[in-house]
KOLPA-535107 format. One record per residue (C-alpha): residue in one letter; x, y, z. Coordinates in steps of 0.1 Angstrom, whole numbers, plus 5000, padded with zeros to 4 digits. Each point is the difference from the previous one (the first is absolute). Last residue first. Example, Ala and Ser with C-alpha at 12.3 -4.5 7.8 and 13.67 -1.06 7.14 Angstrom:
REM KOLPA-535107
s513749895071;a498649665007;
REM end
This chain:
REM KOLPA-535107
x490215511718;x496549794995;x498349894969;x496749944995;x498049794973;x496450035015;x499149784967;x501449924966;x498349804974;x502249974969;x499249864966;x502849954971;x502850025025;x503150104968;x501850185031;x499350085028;x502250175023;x498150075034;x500150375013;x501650185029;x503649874997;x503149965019;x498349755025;x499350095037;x497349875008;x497149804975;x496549985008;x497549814978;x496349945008;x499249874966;x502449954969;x498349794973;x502549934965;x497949864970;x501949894969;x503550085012;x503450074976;x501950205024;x499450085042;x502250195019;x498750085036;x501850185029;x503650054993;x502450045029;x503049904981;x500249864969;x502449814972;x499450034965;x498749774976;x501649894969;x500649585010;x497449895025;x500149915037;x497250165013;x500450245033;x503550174984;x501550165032;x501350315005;x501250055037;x498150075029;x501050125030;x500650424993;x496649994987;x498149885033;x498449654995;x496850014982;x496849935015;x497049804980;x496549975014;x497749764977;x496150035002;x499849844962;x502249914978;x497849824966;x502649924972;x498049874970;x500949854964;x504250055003;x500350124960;x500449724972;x501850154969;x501750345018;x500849745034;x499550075029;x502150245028;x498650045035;x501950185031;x497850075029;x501650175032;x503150094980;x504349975010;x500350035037;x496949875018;x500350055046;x496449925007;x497249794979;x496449995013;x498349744979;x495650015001;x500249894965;x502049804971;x498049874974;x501749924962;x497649874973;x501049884968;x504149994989;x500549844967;x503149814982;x500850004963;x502049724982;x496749894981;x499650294985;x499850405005;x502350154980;x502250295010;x499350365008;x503250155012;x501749985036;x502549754990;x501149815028;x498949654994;x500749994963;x502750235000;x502149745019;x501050085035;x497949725020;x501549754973;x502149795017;x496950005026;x498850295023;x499950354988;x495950085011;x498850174977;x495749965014;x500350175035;x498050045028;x501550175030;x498150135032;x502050055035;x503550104984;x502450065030;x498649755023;x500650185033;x496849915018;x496949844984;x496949905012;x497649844979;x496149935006;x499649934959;x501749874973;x498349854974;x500749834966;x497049914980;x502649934967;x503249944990;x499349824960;x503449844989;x497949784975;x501150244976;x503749955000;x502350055027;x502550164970;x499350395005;x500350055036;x499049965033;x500250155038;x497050075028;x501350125031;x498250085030;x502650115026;x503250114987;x503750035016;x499049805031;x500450175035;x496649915022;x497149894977;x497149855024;x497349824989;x496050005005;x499049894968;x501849884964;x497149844979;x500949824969;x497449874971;x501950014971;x503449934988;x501449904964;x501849714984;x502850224987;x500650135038;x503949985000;x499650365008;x498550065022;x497150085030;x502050095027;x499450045034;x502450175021;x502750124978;x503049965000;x501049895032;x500150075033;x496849995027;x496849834989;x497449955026;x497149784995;x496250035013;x498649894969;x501249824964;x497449884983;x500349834963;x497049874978;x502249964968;x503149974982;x500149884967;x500649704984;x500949914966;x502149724995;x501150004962;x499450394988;x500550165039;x502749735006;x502050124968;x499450415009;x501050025034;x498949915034;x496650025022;x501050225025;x499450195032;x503350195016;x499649975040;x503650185018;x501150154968;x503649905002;x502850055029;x497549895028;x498250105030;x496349785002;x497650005027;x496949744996;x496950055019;x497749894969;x501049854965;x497249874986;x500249754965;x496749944979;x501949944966;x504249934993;x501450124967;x503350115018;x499350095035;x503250155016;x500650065029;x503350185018;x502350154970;x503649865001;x501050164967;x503350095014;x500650085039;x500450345004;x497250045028;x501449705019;x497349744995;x497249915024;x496849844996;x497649995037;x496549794989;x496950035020;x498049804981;x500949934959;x496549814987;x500349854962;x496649874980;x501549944969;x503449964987;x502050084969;x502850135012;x500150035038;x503750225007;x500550065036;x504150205000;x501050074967;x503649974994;x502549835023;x497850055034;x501050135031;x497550005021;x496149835004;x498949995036;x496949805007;x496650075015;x497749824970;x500549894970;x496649834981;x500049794969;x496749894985;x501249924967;x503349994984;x501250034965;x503150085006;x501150185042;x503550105001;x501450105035;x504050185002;x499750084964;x502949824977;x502550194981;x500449904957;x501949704995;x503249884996;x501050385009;x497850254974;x501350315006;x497250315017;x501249945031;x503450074997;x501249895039;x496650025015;x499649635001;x503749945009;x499649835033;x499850145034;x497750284999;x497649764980;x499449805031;x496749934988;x498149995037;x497049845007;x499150095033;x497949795030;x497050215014;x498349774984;x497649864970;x500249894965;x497049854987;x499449784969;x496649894987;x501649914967;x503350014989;x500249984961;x503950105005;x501050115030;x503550135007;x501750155032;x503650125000;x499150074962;x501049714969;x502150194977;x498850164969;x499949914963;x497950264986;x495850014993;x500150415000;x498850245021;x502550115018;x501849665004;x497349664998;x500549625009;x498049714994;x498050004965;x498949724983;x499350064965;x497349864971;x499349794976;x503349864992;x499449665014;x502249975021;x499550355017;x502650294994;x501950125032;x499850345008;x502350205027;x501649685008;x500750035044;x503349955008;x501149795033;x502050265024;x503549835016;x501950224965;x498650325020;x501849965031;x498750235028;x497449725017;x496850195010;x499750045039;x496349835012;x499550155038;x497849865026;x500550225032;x496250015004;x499049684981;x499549944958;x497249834992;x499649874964;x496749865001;x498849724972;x497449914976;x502350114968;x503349994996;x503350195012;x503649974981;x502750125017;x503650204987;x502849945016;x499750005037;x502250145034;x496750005031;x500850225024;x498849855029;x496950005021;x497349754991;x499049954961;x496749825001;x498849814964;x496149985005;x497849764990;x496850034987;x501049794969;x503049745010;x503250145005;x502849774989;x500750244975;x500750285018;x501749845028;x502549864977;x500450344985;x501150095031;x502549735012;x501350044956;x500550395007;x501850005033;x503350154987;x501649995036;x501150435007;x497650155018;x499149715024;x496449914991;x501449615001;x497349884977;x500349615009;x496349864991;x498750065035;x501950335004;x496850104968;x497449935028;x496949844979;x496550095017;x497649774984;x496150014985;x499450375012;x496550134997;x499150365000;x499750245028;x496350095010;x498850375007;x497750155027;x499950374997;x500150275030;x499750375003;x501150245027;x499950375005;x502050165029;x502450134981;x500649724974;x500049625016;x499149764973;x499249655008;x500749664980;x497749705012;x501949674990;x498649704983;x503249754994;x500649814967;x503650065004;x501850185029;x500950375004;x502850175005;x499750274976;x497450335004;x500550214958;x498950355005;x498950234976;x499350305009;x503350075018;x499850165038;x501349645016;x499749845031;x499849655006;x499249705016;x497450105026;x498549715011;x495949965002;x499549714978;x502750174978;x500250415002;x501350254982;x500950375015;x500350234970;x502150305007;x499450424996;x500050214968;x498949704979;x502149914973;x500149924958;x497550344991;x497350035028;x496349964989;x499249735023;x499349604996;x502749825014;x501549684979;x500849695016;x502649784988;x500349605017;x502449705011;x500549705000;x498449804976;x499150334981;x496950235003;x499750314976;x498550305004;x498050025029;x498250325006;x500450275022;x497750205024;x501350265024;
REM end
């Protein structure tokens, strides 16, 4: 079975196998190096560690009695600095932030930081650029639990002159004094973050779910913040844990995330797994997430950094991942005032999360807030109660409740009003739904543009399971239960190669769907 390299670290490297299989292969990949068998894994993406710097090696595949080989090179290392060397204790209880920040900064570029096994007690640590952050089987870095030991991060700081704003810190969308995360880079370039080592937030042990939604100080910190980075790549590590949001880039370009585990209990606060925030060219492959948030949410923030630092999200791939509890399992919402375009969800699996595509704004993100060429396609899900959910009332904010975001009447279109474009999702099989296969609700004054679904199976769980459920959270809408397709205030709606089991009804509800293709639409009992 062929595969292709993916990316090529100092030590280490992620292959990719070509096939048609959704996130694993039925049976195991052997892999090779110069002839050794090192591993076995039935993942897709598969990250081989243990290697050494600028090093040719010949990488085999071993898949039922195929076999395929690539040569690849490792990349250069200028100095490997052991972080016992500088005093870190790894000890699980001395505070060894200043021994590993004095690693970090005595680094020189190529070099590479190396966290043996320990657990690793820190405050807060600040990464640059032109390095390797490699954390070692058994390497563990436990967040302090004492907020007032966190440095602060200024939300927005206004520039000497006047002219203009620096901006350091964001909370849900907004540019709000926050505190430093367990891991911090600011205008880190070239930066890569490797393992099997674990970075863990310690949240359980503090009082960062204690009333998450009061400011303390300052607002909660991520467990890995990435501003205005470049080239950063993450690969084969264990993120757990995490005060609020677990990988959050913001404002970064050309991000990789390899083989990633992120863990938070399942009622954990807020703690959703990855986050890109106004990032471009990012992937995402091989990654499981199980969270107590929407396990990826794509944004671009609110209204202010939409008008004064516009960026949008774009040119985003996210392939061969599995997304277990949470939320939702790709979300495209709401803080997304600066717009999204250009994202391609493939080969993934959804096992247990409340929603599975979800797309959620609101009156208020303005109208740069354009979400646009979105596709899903190649998606298994299992157990996620509401498989297909677009929504444009969203009740977030202080004023999610308001009549002006949850009035369902004709209001004026200006420049407060977000659009919806395209929405893609095809070849999805979706098992054990609850509330409604496909539940899609614009706006009267700016209707969703185009929903295309095409050869989607949906299965409802028996009726005496379920329970009412509302699939969009909106004020004025009722709950559901084994609903097949509800679709309000559409321009063009395609349904093609549609089968639907078990749900209440025998018809879509469409409502307001100005054009309206509809194809071998079948339902099942």
């Amino acid at each position: 079975m062929k595969f292709t390299v993916v990316e090529a670290f100092n030590r280490s490297v992620t292959i990719e196998m070509i096939n048609d299989s959704i996130y694993q292969l039925d049976e195991a990949v052997e892999i090779e190096v110069d002839g050794v068998k090192v591993l076995e894994s039935k993942q897709n993406v598969i990250s081989i560690m243990n290697l050494l710097p600028d090093r040719e090696y010949t990488i085999t595949a071993r898949y039922k009695g195929e076999e395929y080989s690539e040569s690849i090179k490792t990349e250069f290392e200028s100095v490997l600095l052991d972080v016992t060397k500088f005093g870190a204790k790894g000890d699980g209880t001395t505070l060894d932030t200043a021994a590993l920040q004095a690693a970090i900064m005595s680094c020189p570029p190529d070099g590479t930081v190396y966290l043996p096994k320990g657990t690793y007690l820190t405050t807060p640590l600040f990464l640059k650029g032109r390095m390797t952050l490699w954390l070692g089987e058994g390497a563990t870095i436990l967040g302090e639990t004492d907020r007032t030991k966190y440095p602060v991060l200024p939300g927005m700081t206004m520039s000497t002159n006047e002219l203009g704003e620096y901006n350091l810190s964001s909370w849900e969308g907004n540019p709000l004094t926050s505190f430093a995360s367990l891991i911090t880079a600011l205008e880190a370039d070239n930066l890569d973050i490797i393992g099997p080592g674990t970075i863990d937030g310690n949240a359980q042990n503090g009082d960062w779910w204690t009333n998450p939604k009061i400011k303390k100080i300052a607002w909660r910190p991520n467990a890995v913040y990435l501003c205005r980075c470049k080239n950063v790549r993450m690969q084969n590590v264990t993120v757990q844990n995490s005060p609020a949001w677990t990988l959050h880039p913001y404002y970064c370009e050309h991000l990789a995330f390899l083989n990633l585990y992120i863990h938070n209990p399942s009622d954990s606060p807020n703690t959703d797994g990855l986050d890109p925030e106004s990032c471009t060219d990012t992937r995402i492959l091989g990654t499981t997430i199980s969270v107590g948030d929407d396990c990826i949410a794509i944004k671009s923030g609110k209204y202010y950094m939409a008008l004064n630092h516009y960026k949008p999200t774009a040119d985003l791939v996210i392939r061969n991942c599995k997304f277990e509890k949470g939320h939702g399992s790709v979300t495209v919402g709401s803080e997304a005032a600066g717009g999204v375009t250009g994202v391609k969800v493939s080969k993934c699996i959804f096992d247990g999360t409340d929603r599975g595509l979800r797309i959620k704004t609101r009156r208020g993100r303005g109208q740069r807030s354009v979400l646009d060429n979105i596709l899903f396609e190649d998606i298994s899900m299992d157990g996620v109660l509401m498989p297909f959910t677009v929504n444009m009332f969203y009740f977030c904010d202080p004023d999610g409740h308001s009549d002006y975001v949850q009035s369902q009447d004709l209001a004026p279109v200006d420049e407060m009003t977000p659009k919806i474009g395209s929405i893609t999702a095809r070849r999805i099989t979706a098992t054990g739904a609850s509330a409604c296969a496909i539940c899609a609700f614009g706006l009267p004054e700016m209707p969703i543009d185009e929903l295309n679904f095409s050869d989607i199976k949906v299965s409802f769980l028996p009726e005496d399971v379920r329970k009412p459920q509302n699939p969009i959270m909106m004020d004025n809408f009722d709950p559901m239960s084994g609903r097949s397709i509800f679709a309000r205030n559409i321009n063009k709606l395609i349904l093609n190669n549609i089968e639907i089991s078990g749900s209440v009804d025998t018809e879509p509800e469409l409502i307001c769907v100005a054009k309206r293709e509809i194809k071998d639409l079948k339902y099942v009992d």
